[in-house]
Backbone as a ProteinNet text record, in pm:
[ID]
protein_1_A
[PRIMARY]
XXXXXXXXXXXXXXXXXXXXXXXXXXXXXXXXXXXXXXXXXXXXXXXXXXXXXXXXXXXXXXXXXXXXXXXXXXXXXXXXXXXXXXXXXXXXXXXXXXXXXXXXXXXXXXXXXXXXXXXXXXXXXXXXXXXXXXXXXXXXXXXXXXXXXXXXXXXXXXXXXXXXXXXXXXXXXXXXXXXXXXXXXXXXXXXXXXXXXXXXXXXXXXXXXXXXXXXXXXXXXXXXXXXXXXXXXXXXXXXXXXXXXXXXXXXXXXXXXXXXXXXXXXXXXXXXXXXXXXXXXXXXXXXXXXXXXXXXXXXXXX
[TERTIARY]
83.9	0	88	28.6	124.8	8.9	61.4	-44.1	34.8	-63.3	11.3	-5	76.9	52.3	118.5	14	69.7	72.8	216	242.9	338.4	365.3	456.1	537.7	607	709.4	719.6	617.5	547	624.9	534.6	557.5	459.1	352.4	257.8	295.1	315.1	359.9	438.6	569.9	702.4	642.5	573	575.7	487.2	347	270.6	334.4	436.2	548.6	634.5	707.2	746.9	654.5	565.6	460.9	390.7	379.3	346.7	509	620.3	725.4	737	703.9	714.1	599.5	511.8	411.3	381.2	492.6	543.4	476.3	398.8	325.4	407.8	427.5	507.6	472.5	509.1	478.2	496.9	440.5	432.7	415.6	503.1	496.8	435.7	397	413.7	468	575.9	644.9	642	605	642.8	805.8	862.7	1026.1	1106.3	1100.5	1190	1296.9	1416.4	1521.7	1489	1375.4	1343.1	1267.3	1312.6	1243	1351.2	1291.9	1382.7	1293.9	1411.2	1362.5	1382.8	1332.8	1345.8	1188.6	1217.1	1104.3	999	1004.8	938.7	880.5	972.6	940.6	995	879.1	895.1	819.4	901.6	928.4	807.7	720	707.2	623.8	676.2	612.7	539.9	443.3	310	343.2	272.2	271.7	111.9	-0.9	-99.2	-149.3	-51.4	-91.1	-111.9	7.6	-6.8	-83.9	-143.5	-228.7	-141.9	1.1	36.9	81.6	100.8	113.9	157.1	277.6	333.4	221.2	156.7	44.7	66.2	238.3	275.5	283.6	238.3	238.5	111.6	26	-117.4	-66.3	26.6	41.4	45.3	-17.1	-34.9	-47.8	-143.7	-210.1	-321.7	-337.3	-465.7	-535.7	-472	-529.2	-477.8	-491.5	-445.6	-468.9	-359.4	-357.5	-320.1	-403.2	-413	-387	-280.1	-279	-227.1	-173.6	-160.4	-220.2	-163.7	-192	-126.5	-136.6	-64.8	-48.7	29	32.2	-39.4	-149.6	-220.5	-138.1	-31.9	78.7	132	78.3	191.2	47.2	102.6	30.4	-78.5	-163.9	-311.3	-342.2	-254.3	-246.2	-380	-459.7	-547.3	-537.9	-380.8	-316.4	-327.9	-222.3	-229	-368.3	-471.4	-522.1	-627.4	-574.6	-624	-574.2	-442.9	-351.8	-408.5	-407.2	-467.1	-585.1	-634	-784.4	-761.2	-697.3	-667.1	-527.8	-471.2	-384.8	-437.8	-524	-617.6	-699.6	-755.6	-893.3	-855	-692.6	-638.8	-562.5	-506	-442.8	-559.4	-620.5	-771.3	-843.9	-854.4	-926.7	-769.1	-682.9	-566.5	-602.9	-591.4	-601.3	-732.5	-857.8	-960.4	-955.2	-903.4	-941.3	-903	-766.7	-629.9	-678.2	-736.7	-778.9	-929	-1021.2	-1124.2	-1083.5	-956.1	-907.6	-791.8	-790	-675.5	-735.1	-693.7	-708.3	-610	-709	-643.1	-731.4	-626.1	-687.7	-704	-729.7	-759.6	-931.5	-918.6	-1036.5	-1049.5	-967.9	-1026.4	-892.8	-976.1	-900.9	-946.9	-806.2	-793.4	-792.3	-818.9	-807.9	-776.4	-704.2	-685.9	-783.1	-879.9	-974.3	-918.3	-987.4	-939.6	-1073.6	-1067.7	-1177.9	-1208.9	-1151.6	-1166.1	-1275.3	-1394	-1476.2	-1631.9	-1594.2	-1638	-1692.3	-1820.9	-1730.5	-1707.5	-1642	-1578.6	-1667.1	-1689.5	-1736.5	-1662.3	-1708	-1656.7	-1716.9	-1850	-1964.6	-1965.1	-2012.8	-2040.1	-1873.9	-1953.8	-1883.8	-1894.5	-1783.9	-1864.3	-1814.7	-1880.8	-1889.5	-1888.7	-1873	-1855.6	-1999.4	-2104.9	-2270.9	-2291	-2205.3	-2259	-2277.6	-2377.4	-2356.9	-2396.9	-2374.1	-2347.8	-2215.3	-2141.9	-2023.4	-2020.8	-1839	-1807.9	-1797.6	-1839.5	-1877.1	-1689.5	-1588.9	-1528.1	-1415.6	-1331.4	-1212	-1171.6	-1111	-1082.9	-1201.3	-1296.7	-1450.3	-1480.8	-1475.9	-1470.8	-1385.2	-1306.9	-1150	-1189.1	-1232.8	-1240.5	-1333.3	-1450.6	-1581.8	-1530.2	-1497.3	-1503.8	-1315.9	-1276.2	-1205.1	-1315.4	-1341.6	-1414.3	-1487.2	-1588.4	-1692.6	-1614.6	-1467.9	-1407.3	-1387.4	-1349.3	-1262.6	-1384.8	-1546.1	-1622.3	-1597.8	-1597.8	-1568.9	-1498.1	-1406.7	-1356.7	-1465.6	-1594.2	-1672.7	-1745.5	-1735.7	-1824.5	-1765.4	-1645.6	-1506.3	-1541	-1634.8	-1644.4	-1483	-1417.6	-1368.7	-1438	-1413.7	-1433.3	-1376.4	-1449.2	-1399.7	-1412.4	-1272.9	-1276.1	-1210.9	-1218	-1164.8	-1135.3	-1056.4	-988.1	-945.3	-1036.2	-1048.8	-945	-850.5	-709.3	-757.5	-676.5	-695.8	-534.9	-507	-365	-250.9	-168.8	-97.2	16.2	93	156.4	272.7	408.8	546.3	668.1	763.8	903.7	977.7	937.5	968.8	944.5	827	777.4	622.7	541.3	439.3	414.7	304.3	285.2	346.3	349.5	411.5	550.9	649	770.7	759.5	653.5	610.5	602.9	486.8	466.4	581.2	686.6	822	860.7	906.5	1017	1003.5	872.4	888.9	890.5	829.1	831.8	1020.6	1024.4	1179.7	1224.4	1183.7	1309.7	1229.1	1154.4	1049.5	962.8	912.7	823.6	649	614.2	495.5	392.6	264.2	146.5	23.3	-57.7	-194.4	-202.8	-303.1	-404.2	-513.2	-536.9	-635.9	-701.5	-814.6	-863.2	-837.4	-751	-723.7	-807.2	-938.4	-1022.5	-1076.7	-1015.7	-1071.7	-1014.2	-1098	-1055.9	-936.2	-838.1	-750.8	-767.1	-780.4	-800	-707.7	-645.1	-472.3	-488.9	-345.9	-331	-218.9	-125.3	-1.6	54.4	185.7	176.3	163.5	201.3	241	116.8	-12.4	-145.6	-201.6	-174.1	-250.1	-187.8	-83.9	-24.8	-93.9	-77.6	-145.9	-322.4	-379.7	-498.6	-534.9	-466	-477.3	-456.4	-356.5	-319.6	-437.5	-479.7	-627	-749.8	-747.9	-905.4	-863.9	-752.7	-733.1	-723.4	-680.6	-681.6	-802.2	-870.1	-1012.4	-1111.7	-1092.1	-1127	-1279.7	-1277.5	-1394.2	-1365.2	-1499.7	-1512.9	-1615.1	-1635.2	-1714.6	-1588.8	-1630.4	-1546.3	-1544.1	-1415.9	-1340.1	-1266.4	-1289.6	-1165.1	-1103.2	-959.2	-802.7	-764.3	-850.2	-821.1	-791.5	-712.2	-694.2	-837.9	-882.8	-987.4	-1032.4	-922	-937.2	-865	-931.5	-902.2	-842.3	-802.9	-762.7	-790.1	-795.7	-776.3	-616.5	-668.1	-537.2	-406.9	-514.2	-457.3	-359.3	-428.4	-396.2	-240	-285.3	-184.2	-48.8	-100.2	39.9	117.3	76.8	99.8	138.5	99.4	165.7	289.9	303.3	415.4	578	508.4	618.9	676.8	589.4	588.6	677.3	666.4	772.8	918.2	861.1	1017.1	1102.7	988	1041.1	1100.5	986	966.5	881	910.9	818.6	738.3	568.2	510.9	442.8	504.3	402.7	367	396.3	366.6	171.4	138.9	-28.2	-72.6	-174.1	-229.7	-168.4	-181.7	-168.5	-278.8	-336.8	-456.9	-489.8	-616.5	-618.5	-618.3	-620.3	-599.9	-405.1	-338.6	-211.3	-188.6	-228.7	-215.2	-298	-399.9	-449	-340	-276.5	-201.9	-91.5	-15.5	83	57.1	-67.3	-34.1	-150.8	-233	-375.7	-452.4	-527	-672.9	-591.4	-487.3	-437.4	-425.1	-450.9	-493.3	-577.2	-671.7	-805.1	-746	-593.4	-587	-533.1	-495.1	-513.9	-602.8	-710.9	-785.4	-966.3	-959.4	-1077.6	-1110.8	-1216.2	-1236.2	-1346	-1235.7	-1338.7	-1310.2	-1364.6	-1373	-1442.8	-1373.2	-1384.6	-1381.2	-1498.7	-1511.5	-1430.1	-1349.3	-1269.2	-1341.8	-1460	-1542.9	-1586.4	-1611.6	-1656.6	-1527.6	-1406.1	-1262.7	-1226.5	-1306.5	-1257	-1349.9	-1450.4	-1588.2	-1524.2	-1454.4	-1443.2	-1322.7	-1245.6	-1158.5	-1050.4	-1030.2	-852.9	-852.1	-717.7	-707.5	-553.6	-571.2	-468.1	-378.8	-207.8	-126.3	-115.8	-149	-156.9	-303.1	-338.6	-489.1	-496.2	-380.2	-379	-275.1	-301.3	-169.3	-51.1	-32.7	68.3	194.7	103.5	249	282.8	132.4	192.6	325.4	303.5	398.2	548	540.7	655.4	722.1	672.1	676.9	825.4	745.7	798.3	899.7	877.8	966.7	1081.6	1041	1188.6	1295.9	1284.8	1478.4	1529
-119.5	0	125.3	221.1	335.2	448.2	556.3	696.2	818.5	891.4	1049.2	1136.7	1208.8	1249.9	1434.3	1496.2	1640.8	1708.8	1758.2	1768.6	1661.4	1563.1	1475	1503.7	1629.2	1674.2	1700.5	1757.9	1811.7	1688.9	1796.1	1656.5	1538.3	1553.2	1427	1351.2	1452.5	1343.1	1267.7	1295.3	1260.6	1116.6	1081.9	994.7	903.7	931.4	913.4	787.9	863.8	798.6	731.4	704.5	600.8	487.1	492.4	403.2	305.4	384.8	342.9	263.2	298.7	229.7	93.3	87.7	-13.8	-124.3	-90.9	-148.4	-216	-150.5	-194.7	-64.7	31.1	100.9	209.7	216.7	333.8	492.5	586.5	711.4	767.2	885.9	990.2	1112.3	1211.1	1350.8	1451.4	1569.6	1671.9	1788.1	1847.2	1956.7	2091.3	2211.1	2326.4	2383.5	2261.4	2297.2	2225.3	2299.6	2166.2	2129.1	2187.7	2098.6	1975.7	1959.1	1843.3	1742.8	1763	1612.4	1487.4	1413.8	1327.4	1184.3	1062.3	1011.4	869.8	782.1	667.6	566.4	460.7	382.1	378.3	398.1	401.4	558.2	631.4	772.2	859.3	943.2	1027.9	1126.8	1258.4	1340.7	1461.5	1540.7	1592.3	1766	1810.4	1983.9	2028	2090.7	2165.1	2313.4	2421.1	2539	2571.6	2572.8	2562.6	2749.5	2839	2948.3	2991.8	2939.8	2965.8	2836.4	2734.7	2638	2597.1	2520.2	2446.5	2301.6	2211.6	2081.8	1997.2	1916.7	1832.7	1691.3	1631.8	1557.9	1435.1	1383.8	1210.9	1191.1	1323.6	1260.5	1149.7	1179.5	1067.9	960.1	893.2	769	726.4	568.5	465.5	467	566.4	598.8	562	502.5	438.9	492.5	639.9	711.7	802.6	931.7	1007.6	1100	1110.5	1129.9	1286.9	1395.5	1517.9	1573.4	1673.1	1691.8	1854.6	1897.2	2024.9	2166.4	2211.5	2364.7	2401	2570.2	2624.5	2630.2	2656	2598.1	2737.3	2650.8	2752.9	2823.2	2741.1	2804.3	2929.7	3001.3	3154.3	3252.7	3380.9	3403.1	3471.1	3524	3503.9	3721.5	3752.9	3829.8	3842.7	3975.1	3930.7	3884.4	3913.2	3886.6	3695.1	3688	3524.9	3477.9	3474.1	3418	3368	3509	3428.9	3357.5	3337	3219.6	3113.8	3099.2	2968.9	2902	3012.2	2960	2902.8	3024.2	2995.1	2859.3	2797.2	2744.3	2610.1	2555.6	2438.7	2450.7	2579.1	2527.2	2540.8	2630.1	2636.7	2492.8	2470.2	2315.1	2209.9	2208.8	2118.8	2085.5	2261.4	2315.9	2218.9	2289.5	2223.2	2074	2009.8	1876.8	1777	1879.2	1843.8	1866.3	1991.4	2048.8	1972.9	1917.3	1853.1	1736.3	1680.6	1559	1541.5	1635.3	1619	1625.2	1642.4	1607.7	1496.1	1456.1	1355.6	1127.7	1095	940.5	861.9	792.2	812.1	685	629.8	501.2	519.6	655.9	686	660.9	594.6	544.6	597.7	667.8	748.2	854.8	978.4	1062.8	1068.5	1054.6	1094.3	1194.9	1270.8	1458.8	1480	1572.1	1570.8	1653.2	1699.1	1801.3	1823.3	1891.2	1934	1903.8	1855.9	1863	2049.8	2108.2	2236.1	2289.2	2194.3	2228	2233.5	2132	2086.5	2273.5	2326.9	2401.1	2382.1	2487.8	2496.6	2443.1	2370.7	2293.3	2261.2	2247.1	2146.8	2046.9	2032.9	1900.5	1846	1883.5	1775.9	1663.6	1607.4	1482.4	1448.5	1503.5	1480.7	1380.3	1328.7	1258.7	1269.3	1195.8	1237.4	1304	1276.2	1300.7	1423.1	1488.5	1640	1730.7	1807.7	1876.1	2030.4	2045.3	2246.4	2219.3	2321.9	2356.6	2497.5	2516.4	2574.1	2754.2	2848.9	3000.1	3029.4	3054.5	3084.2	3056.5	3183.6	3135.8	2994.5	2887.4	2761.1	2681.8	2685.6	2597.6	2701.6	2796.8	2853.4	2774.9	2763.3	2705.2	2567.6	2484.1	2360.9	2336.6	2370.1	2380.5	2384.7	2509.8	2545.3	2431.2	2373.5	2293	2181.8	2114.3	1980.9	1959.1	2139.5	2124.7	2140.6	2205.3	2206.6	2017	1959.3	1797.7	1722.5	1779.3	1684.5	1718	1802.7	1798.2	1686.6	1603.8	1469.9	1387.6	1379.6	1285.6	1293	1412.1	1436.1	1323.4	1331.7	1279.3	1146.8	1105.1	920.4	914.9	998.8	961.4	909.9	844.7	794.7	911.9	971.9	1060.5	1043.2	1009.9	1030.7	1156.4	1207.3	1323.7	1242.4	1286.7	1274.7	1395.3	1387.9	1554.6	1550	1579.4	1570.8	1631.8	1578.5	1643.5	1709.8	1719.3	1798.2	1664.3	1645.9	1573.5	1583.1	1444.3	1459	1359	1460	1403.5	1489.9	1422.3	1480.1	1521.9	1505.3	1583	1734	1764.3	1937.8	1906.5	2023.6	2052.9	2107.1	2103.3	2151.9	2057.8	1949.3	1909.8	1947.7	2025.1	2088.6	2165.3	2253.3	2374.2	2407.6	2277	2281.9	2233.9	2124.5	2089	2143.7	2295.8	2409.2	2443.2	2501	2577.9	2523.4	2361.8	2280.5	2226.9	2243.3	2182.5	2288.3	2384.7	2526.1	2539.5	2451.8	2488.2	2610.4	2664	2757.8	2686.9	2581.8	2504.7	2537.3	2568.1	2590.8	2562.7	2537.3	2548.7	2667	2651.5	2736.8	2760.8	2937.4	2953.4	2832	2787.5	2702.3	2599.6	2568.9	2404.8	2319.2	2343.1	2202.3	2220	2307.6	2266.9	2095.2	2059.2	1952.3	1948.8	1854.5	1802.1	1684.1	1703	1540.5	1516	1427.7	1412.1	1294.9	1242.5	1141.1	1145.9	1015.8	995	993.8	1065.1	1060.5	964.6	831.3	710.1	657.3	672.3	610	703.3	849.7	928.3	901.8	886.7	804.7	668.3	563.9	410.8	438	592.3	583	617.5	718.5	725	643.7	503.2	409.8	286.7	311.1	200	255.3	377.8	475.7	382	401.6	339.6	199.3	149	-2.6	-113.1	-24.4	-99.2	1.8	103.4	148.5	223.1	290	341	472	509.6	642.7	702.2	890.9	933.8	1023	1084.8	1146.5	1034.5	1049.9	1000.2	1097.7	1084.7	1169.6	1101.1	1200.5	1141.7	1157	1099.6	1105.6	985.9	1005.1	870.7	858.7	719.8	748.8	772.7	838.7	894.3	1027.1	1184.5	1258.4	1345.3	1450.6	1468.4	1647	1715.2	1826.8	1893.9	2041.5	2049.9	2079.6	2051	2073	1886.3	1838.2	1703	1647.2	1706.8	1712.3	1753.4	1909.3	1983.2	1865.1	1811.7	1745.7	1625.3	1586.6	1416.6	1447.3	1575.5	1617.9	1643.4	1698.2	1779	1666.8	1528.7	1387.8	1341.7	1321.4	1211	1275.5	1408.3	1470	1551.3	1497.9	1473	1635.2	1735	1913.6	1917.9	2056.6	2057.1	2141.3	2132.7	2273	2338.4	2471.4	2569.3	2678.8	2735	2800	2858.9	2978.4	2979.9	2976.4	2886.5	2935.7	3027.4	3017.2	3111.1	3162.2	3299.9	3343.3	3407.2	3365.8	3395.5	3493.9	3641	3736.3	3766.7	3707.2	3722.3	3646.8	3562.6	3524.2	3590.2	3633.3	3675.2	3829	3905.8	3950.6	3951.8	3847.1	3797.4	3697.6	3626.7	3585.1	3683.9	3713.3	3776.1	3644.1	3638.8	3575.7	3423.7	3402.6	3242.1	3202.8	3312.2	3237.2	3116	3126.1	3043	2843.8	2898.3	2761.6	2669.7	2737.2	2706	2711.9	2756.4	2742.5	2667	2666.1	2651.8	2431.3	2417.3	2272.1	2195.6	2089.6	1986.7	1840.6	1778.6	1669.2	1584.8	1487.9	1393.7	1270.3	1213	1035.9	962	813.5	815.8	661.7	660.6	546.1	470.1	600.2	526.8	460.3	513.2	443	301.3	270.6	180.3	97.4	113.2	39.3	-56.3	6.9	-36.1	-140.9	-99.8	-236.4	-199.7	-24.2	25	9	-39.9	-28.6	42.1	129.6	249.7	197.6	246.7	159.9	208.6	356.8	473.3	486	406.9	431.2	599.2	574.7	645.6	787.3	851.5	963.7	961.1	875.3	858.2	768.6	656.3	551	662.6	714.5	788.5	927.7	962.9	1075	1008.4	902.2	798.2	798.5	801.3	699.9	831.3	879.3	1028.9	1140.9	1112.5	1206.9	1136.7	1008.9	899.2	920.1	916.1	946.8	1075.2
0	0	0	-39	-88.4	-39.7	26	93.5	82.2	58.8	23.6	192.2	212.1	326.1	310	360.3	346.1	526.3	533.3	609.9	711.1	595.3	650.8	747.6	729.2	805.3	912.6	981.5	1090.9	1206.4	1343	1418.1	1459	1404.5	1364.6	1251.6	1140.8	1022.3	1018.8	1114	1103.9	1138.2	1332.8	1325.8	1272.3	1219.1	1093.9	995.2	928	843.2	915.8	1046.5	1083.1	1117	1163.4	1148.1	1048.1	953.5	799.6	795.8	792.5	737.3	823.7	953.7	1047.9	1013.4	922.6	882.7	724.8	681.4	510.7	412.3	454.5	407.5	338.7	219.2	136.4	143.4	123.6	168.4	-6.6	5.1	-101.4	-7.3	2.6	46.7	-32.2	1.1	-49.6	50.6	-18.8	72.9	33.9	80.9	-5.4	6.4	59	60.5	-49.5	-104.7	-210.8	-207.8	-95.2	3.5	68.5	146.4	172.6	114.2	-66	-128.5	-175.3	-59.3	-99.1	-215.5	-241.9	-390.5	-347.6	-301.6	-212.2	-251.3	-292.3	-341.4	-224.1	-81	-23.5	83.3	47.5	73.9	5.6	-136.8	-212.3	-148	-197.6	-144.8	-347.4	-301.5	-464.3	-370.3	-498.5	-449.7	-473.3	-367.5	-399.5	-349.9	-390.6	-308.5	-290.4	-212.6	-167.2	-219.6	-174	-196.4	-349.7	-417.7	-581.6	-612.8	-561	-660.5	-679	-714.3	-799.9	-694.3	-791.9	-756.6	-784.4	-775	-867.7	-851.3	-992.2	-990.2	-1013.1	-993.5	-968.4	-819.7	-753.8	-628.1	-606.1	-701.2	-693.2	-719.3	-767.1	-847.7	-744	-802.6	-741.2	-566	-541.6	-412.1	-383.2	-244.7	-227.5	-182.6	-56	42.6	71.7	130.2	162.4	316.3	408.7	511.7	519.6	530.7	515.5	658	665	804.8	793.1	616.7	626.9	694.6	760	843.3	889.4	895.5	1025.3	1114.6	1214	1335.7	1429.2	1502.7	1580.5	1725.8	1706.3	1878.5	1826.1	1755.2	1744.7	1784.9	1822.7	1815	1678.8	1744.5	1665.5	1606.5	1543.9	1497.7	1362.7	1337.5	1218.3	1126.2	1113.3	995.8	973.1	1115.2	1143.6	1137.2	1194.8	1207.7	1068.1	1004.9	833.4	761.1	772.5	762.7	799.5	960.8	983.9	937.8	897.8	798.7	698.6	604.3	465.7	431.5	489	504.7	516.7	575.5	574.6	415.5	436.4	335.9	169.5	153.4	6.4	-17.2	110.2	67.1	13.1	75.2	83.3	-53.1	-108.7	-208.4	-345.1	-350.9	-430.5	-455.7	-367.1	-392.8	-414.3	-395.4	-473.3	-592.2	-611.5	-771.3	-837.7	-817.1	-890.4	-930.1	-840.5	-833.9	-944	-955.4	-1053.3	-1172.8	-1201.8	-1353.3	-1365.6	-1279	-1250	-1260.9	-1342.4	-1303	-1192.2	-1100.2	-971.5	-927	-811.2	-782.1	-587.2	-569	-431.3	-387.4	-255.6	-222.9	-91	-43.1	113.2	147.9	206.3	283.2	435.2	475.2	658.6	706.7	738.1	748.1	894.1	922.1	1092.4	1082.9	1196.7	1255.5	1399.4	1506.4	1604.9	1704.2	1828.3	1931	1988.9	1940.8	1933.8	1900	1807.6	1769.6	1898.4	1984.4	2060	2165.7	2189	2315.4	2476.6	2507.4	2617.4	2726.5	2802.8	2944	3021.9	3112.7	3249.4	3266.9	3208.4	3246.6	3157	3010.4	2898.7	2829.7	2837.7	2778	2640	2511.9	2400.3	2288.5	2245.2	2162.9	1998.5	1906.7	1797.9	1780.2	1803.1	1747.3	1799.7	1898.7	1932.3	1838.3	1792	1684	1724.5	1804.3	1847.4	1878	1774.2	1779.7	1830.1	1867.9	1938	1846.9	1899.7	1797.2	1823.6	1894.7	1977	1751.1	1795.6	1681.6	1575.7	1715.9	1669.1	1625.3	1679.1	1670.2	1552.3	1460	1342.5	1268.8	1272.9	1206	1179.3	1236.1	1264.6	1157.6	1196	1119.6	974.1	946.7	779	739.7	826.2	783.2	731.8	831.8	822.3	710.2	657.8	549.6	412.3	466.2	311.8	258.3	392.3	355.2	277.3	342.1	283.8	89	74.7	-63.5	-131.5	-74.1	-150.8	-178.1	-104.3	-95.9	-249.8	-330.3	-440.6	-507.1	-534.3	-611.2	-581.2	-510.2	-499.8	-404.6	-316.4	-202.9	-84.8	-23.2	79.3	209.7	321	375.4	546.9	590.4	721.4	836	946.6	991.2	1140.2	1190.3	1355	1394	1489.5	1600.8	1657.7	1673.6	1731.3	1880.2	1998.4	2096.4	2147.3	2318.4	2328.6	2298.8	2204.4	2157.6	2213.8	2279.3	2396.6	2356.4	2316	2240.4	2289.9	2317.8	2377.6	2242.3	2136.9	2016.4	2020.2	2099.1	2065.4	2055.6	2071.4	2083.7	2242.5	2259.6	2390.7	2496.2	2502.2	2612.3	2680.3	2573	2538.4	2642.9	2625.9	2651.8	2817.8	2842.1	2983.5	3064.9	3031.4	3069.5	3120.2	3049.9	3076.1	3185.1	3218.1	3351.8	3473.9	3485.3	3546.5	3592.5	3544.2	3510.7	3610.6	3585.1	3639.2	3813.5	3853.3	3942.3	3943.7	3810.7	3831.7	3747.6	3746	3683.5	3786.2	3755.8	3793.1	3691.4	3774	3657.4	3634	3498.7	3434.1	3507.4	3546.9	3554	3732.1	3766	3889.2	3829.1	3730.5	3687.5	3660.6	3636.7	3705.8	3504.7	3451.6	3272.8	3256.2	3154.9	3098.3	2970.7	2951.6	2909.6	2812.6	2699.4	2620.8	2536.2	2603.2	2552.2	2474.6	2400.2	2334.1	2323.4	2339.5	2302.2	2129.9	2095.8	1989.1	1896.5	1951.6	1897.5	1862	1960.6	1964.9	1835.2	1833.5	1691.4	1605.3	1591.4	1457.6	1407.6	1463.7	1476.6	1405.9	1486.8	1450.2	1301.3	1234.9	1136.8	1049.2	1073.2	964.8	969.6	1115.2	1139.1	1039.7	1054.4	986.4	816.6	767.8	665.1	622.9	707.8	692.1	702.3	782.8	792.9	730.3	666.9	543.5	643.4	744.8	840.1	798.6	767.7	741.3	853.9	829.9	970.7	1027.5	1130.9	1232.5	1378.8	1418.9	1501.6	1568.4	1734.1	1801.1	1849.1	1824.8	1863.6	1939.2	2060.9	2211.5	2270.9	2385	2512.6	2560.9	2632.5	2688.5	2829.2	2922.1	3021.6	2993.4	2974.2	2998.6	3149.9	3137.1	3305.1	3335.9	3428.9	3444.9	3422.7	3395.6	3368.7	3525.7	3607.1	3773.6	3788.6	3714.5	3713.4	3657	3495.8	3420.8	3484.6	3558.4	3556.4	3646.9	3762.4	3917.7	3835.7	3719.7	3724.8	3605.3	3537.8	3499	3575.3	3673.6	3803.8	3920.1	3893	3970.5	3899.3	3767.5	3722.4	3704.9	3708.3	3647.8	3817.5	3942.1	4031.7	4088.7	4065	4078.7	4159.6	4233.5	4325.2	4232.5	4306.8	4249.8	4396.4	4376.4	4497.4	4450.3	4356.7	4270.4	4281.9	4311.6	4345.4	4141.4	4138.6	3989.3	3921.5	3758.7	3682.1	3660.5	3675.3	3656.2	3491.8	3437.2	3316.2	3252.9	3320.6	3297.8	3247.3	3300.8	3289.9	3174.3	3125.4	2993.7	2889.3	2917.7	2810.4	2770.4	2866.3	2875.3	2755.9	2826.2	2746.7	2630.7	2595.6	2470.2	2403.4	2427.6	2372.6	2341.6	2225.7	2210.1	2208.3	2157.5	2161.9	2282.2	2449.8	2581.3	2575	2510.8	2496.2	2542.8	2420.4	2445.1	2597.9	2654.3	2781.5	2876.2	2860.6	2933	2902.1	2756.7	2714.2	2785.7	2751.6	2867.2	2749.8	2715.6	2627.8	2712.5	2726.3	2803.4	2654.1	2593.4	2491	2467.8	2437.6	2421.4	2314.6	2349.1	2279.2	2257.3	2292.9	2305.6	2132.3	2006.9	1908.2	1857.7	1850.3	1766.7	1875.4	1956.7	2050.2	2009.5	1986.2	1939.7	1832.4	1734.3	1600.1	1576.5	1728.3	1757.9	1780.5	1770.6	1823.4	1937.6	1993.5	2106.9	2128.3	2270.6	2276.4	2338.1	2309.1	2394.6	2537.7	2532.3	2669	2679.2	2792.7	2845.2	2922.9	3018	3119.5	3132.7	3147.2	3134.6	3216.9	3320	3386.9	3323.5	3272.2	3141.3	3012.7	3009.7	2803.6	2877.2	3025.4	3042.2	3071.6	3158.4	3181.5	3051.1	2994.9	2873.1	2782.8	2797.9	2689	2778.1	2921.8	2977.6	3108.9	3116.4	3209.3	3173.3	3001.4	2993.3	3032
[MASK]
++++++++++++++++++++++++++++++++++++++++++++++++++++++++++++++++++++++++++++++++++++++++++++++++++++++++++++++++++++++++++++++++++++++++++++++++++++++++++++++++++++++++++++++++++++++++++++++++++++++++++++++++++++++++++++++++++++++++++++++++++++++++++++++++++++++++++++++++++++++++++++++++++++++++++++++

């Protein structure tokens, strides 16, 4: 089997593609760097630029599926400027590889699309599930949305179309877990805000695995890419500062001081989705990190 993946590079894709290789599964990239194409029977490397439309169109060959994960990254901040980026950056890549594709002969039978539980909104009580359908008005739950309705567009194309709500993705490579480390490390770690928001994490290794399952057993629908015990983020911080053996006394971070210092991209610390990881378990995945205490062991012992 052979899959196109945009955004390979990233730090989902990266391990995405080790996964697929551990599995015999061949890769096809697309990069808008054209330093990093490499030419390898099992990981080709071909160039698109999303903003000008263009596309190199042997990246389709002999592809069965495609694992879409291109975007900007929502951790900077959220400038007007930025934040039309982050829009336009999902929905022109998206748009590219439909278009491309309605004139193209092609032996693709499903796309994987990352989405975000972002869409979900902000609570402390609800518990949600893929079937919730009031989404969130708030920036990202915008973002999410007009992502998701751009991906259905493969479906015209006789694609097959699946999405995974990504939740906080938890890797000693980078991303937020990086993030929260640092200050912990130096003994200055505290919660967000009264801590008691919800947290719906996933190990990186388990969101990788899930996307090659959505494909292999050929399940379409939305799926979230969550562990299935979420935690507070009072929780999180305390079983971070445990293994890495820090104290914390530190009183709360109050949300005013972040909104401060980052402006409207505060949200992401404090906003509270609590997420069922119950339908992808149904269908027969099973996670190697149930619990957040092994997936943190796991990624921060050495």
């Amino acid at each position: 089997m052979r899959v196109l993946i945009t955004g390979a590079t990233g730090l989902v894709g990266q391990e995405i593609v080790k996964c697929c290789h551990e599995q015999g599964i061949a890769i096809n990239y697309l990069t808008t760097n054209k330093s990093k194409i490499e030419n390898s029977n099992d990981y080709q490397g071909f160039y698109w630029n999303p903003n000008n439309q263009e596309i190199d169109k042997d990246c389709f060959k002999n592809v069965a599926a495609i694992i879409h994960l291109a975007g900007a990254s929502v951790s900077k901040r959220w400038t007007s400027e930025y934040k039309k980026e982050i829009i336009s950056s999902r929905t022109k890549s998206t748009a590219l590889l439909v278009n491309t594709l309605k004139g193209e002969s092609h032996i693709i039978k499903q796309v994987v699309s990352a989405s975000g539980i972002s869409i979900y909104p902000d609570s402390l009580v609800n518990y949600y599930s893929e079937s919730f359908k009031e989404f969130n008005n708030a920036f990202l739950g915008k973002v999410v949305e007009d992502w998701e309705t751009n991906i259905d567009a493969f479906s015209k194309l006789g694609i097959s179309v699946s999405k995974i709500r990504i939740g906080l993705v938890l890797s000693n490579k980078g991303g937020a877990l990086i993030q929260m480390v640092k200050p912990i490390n130096f003994g200055l770690g505290a919660a967000f805000g009264n801590g008691k928001q919800w947290q719906s994490w996933i190990h990186i290794n388990d969101l990788a695995k899930m996307f090659i399952f959505l494909i292999k057993h050929q399940l379409i629908g939305v799926y979230n890419g969550v562990a299935p015990n979420p935690v507070t983020n009072r929780e999180l911080t305390k079983t971070i500062a445990s293994i890495l053996h820090k104290p914390l006394f530190l009183p709360n971070i109050p949300k005013f001081i972040m909104k401060t210092v980052l402006g409207e991209m505060h949200m992401l610390l404090f906003e509270s989705q609590r997420v069922s990881s119950k339908k992808i378990e149904s269908k027969g995945f099973c996670f190697k990190y149930h619990h957040l205490k092994p997936a943190l062991e796991s990624l921060l012992s050495s």
